[in-house]
C-alpha positions as CSV (number, residue, x, y, z in Angstrom):
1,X,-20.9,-2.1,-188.9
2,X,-18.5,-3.2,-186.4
3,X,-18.1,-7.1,-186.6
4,X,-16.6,-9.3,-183.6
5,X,-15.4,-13.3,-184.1
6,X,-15.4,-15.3,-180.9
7,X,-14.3,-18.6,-181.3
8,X,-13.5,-21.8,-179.1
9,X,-11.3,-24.0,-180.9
10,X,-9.8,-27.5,-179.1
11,X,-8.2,-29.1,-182.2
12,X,-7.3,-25.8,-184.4
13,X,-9.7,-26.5,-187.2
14,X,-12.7,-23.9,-185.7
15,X,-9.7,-21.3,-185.0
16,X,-8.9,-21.7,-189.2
17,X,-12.4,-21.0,-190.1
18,X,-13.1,-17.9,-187.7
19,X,-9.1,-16.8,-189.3
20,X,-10.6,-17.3,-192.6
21,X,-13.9,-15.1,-191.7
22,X,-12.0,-12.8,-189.6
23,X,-9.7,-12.1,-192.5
24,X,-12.4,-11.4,-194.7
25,X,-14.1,-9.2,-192.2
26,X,-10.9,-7.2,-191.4
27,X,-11.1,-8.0,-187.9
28,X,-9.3,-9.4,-185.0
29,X,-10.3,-12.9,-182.9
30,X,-11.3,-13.3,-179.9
31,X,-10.3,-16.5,-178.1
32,X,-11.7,-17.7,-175.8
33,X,-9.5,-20.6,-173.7
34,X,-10.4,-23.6,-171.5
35,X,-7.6,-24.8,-169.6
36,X,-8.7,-27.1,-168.0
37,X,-9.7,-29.1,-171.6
38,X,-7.0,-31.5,-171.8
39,X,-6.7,-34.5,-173.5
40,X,-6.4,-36.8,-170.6
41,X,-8.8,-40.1,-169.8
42,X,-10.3,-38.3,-166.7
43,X,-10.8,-34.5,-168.6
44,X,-12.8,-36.3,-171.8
45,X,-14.3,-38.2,-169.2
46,X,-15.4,-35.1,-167.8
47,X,-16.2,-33.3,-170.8
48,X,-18.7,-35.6,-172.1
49,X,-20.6,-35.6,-169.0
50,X,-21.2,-32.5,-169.3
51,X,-21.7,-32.3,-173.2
52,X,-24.9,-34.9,-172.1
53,X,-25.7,-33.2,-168.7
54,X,-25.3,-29.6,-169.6
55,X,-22.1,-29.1,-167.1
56,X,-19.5,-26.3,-167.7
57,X,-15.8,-25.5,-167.5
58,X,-13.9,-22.1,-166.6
59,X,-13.0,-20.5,-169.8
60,X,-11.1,-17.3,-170.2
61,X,-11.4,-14.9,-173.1
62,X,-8.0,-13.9,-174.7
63,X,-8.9,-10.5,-177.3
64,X,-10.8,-7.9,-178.2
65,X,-14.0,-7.8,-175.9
66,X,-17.0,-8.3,-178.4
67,X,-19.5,-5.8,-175.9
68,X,-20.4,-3.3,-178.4
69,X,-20.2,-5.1,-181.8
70,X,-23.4,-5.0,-184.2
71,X,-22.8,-7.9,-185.4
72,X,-20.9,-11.6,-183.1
73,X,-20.2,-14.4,-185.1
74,X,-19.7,-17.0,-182.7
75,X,-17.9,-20.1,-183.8
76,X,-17.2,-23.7,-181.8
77,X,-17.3,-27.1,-182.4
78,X,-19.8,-29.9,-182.3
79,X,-19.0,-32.6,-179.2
80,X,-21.2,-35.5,-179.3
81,X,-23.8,-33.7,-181.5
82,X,-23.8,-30.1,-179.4
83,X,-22.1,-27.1,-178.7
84,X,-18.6,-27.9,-177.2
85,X,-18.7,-27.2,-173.6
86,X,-16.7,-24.0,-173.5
87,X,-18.7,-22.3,-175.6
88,X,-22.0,-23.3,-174.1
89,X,-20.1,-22.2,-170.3
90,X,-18.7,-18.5,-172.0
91,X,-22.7,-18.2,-173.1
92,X,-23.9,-19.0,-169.8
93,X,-22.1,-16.0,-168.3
94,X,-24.3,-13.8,-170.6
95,X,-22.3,-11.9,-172.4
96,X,-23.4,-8.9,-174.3
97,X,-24.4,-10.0,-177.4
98,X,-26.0,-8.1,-179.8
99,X,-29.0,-8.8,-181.4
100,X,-27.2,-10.0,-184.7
101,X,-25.3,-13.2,-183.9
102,X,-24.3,-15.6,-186.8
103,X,-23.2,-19.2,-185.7
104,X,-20.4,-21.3,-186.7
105,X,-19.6,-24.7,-186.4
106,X,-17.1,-27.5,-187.2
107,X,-17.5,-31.3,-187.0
108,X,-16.2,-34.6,-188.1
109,X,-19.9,-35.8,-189.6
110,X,-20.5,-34.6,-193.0
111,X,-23.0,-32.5,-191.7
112,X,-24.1,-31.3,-188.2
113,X,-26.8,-33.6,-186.2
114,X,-29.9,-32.1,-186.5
115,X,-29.7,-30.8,-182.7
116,X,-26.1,-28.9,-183.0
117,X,-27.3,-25.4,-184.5
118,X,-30.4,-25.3,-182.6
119,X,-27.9,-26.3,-179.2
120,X,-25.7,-23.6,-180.1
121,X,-28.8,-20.9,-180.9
122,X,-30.2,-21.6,-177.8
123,X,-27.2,-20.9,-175.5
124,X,-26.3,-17.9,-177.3
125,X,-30.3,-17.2,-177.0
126,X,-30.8,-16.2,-180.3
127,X,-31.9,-17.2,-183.6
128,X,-28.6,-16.3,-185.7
129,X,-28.7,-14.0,-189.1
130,X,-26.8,-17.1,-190.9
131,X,-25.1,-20.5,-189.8
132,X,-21.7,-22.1,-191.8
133,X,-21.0,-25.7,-190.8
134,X,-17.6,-26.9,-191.9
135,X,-16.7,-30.5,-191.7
136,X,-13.0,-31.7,-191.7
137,X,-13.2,-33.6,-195.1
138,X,-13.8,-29.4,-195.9
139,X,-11.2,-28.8,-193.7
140,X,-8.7,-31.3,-195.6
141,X,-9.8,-30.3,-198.8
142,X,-9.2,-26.4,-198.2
143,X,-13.5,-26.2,-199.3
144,X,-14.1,-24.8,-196.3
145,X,-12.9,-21.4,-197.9
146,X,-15.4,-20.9,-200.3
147,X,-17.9,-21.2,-197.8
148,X,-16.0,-19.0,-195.5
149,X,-16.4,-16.7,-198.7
150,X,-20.6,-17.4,-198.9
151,X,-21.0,-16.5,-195.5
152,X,-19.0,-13.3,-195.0
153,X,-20.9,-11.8,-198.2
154,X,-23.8,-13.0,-196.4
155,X,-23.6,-11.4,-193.1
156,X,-22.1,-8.3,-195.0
157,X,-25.3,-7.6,-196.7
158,X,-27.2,-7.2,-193.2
């Protein structure tokens, strides 16, 4: 099974988990990088009109090119309760996903608001294989290994 690991990550902790999966899975990252998301006033401003309104932002993708993998985790954060805009504007330029895509996300809240994994299903127009959710009290703690571990042996027995 060839595996691919996208990931969007503004603050570092999504990159950590897709490391930690991509580790497991033996394979390399793919990045993809939004440079216009900057931590100004006017760009959150931005931002979280289109988190609400469905807007987008350019995003490049730095890595292996997932087109041809069996299996895509796909891995972002939650912003105001949805997929993070870069994410949802890579998605929207249809990329070649295969038909088994597992989703990853990473929050503040102890869990993800009810509407974050179905957001992030919807734009990747799938329904994934399995989901991981990892909050940053996980991220602190280091517990968001162990259910790195759970999912990789999860996706690995597709």
């Amino acid at each position: 099974m060839i595996t691919a690991v996208v990931v969007y990550s503004n603050t570092g902790n999504t990159r950590l988990v897709a490391d930690a999966i991509a580790d497991r899975l033996g394979v390399v990252v793919t990045v993809l990088v939004a440079d216009q998301v900057q931590p100004t006033p006017w760009a959150i401003l931005r931002l979280g009109f289109a988190v609400l309104f469905g807007g987008t932002t350019p995003v490049r993708i730095v890595g292996p090119d997932p087109a041809g993998a069996d299996l895509v985790v796909l891995a972002a954060p939650v912003w105001a309760g949805r997929l993070a805009v870069p994410m949802r504007s890579w998605l929207a330029t249809k990329p070649a996903l295969p038909k088994r895509v597992a989703l990853v996300m990473t929050g503040g809240a102890p869990a993800p608001s009810s509407r974050a994994m179905p957001d992030f299903a919807d734009h990747a127009g799938c329904k994934p294989v399995a989901t991981l959710y990892a909050s940053e009290a996980q991220m602190a703690s280091g517990g968001y290994a162990t259910a790195c571990d759970t999912f990789c042996r999860q996706i690995m027995a597709l």
